[in-house]
N, C-alpha and C positions, 0 to 999 in steps of 0.2 A: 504493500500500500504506500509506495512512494511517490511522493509532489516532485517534480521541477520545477524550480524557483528562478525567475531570473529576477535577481537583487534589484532593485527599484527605489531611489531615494533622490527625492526632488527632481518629480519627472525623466532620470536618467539611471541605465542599467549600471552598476557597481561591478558585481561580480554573480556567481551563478553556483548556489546548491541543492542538492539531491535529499530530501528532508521523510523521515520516516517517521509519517502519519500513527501508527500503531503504540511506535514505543516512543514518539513527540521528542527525538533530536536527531540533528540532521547527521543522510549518513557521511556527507564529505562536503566540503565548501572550496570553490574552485575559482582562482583567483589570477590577478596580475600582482605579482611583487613591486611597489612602487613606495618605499620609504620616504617619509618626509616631515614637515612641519604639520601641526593641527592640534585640534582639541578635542581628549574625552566629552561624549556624550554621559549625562547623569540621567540617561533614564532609559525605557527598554520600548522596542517595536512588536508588533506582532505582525502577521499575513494576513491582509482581509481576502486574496482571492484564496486560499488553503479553508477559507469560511465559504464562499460563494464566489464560484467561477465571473461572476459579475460585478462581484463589487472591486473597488479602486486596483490597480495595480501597483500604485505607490504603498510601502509599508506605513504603518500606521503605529498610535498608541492605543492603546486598548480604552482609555476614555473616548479619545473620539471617533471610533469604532462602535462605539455601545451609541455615543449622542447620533452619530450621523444614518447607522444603519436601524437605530432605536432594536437591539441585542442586550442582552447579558455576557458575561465573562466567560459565564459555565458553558453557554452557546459559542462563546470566542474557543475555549480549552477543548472541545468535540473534536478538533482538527488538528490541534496545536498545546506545546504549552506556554504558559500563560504566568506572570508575575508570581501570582501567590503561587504557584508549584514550586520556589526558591527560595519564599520564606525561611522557611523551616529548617533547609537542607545543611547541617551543622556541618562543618565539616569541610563544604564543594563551595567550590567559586562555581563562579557562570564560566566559563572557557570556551574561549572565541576559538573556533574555527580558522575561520580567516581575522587575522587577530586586528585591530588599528594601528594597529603598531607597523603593521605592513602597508599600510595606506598611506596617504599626503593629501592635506587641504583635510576642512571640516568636512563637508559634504562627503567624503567617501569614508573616512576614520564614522561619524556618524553611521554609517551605513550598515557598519559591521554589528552595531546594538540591537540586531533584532534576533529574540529571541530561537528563530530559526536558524541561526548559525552560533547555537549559544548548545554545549555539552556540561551536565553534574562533573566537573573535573577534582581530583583531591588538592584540595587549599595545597598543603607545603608541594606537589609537582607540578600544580601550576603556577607557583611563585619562585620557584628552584629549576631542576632542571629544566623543566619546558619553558620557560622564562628565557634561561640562558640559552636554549636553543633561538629559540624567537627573535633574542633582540642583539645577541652576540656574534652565537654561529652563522646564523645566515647572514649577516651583512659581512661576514668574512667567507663565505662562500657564493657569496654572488658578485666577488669583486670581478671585473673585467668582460661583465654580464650585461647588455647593449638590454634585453627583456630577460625576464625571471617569468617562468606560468609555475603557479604553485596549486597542488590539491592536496587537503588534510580533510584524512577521517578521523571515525571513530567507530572501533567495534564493540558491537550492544554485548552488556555483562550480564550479571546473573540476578542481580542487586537492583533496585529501582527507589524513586523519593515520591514522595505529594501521592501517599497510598497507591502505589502502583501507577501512577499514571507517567512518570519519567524514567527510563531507562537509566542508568549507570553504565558507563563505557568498562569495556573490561580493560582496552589500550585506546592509545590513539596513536595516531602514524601521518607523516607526512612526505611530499616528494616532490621535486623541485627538477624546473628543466628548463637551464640555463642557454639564451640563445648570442652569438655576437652576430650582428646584422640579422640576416635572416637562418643562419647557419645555426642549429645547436653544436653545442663543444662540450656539454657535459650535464650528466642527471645524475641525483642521490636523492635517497630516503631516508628517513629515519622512523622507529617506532621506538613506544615505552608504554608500560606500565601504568593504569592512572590509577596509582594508590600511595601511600604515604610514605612507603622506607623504598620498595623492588622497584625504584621508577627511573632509572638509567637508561638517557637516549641512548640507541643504540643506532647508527648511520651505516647503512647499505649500501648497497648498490641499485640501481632500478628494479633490475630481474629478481633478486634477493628477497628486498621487498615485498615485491608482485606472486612471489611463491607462497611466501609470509604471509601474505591477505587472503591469495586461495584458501592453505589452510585452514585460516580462522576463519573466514568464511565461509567456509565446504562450498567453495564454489572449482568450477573445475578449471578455471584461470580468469585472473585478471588481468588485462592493460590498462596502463594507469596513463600515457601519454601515447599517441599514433607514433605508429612505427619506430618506437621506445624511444621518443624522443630525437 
């Protein structure tokens, strides 16, 4: 039961993820690497089309979603989840997918606050290592990089929050594929752990990776970039 989302944040497409309806986080958020200046957003998006294939295409706040389409929240969470499912969650940061940190200008850092590219990640690996992946490692691996295309998942765990309605990622993983002009020159992955102590990024190789996700997947292969980049 999965949505395709194309990102939508003041009338213009952001970025694009693959968001699972069932266990309400998305399963990968897929992106341009473009670091820069901007400002955190203080407050959270939801999907009004993931509610009704007719309503807005630009993402919303769940206030004015409720005022404009005159809905409830419980009616907004049927599809998605939704603020109060993160109340609670002792423990989990909200963990960007495609992070702001990889963005430039408000308008697109904003962009990444909607709860559809938001995973239950554990507080100290997403403030430790996946941190230091995020804002260390990759701007030292995308040096000499003209485009960076980036996809980060997340594989659903066993664990859930807000009584069963959010999923808990058991890992999360990302991969990167670096191009100079229109030429790629080089791809890597990395996966970890999203739990508190066993959360050590470990970096691949593309293929490595990609075997990595079958697995946990039980899928019987994935391509994670055309013609491996």
């Amino acid at each position: 039961n999965a949505a395709r989302i194309c990102q939508v944040y003041a009338n213009k497409h952001r970025f694009a993820t693959l968001y699972d309806r069932n266990r309400r986080i998305p399963v990968y958020s897929a992106y341009k690497y473009e670091r820069g200046p901007g400002d955190r957003y203080d407050s959270w998006f939801v999907e009004p089309q993931l509610i009704k294939q007719t309503y807005r295409k630009d993402m919303a706040s769940e206030d004015s979603i409720k005022k404009d389409y005159k809905i409830t929240s419980q009616t907004i969470g049927q599809s998605q989840a939704i603020d109060q499912d993160y109340r609670d969650a002792l423990g989990l940061d909200r963990g960007h997918l495609c992070p702001s940190g990889h963005q430039t200008g408000n308008d697109n850092k904003w962009a990444t606050f909607t709860l559809t590219n938001i995973v239950p990640q554990d507080m100290v690996f997403n403030q430790g290592t996946w941190h230091d992946y995020e804002e260390i490692t990759m701007p030292q691996k995308t040096q000499g990089c003209d485009t960076t295309y980036v996809i980060t998942g997340a594989v659903p765990g066993n664990t859930n929050i807000a009584n069963g309605r959010v999923n808990v990622p058991s890992y999360i993983w990302s991969a990167a594929c670096c191009l100079k002009g229109k030429k790629p020159i080089r791809a890597w992955g990395v996966i970890a752990k999203n739990e508190r102590s066993q959360n050590r990024v470990k970096t691949l190789d593309l293929a490595e990776l990609e075997n990595r996700l079958a697995q946990l997947y039980k899928r019987g292969g994935v391509t994670l970039f055309k013609n491996a980049c």
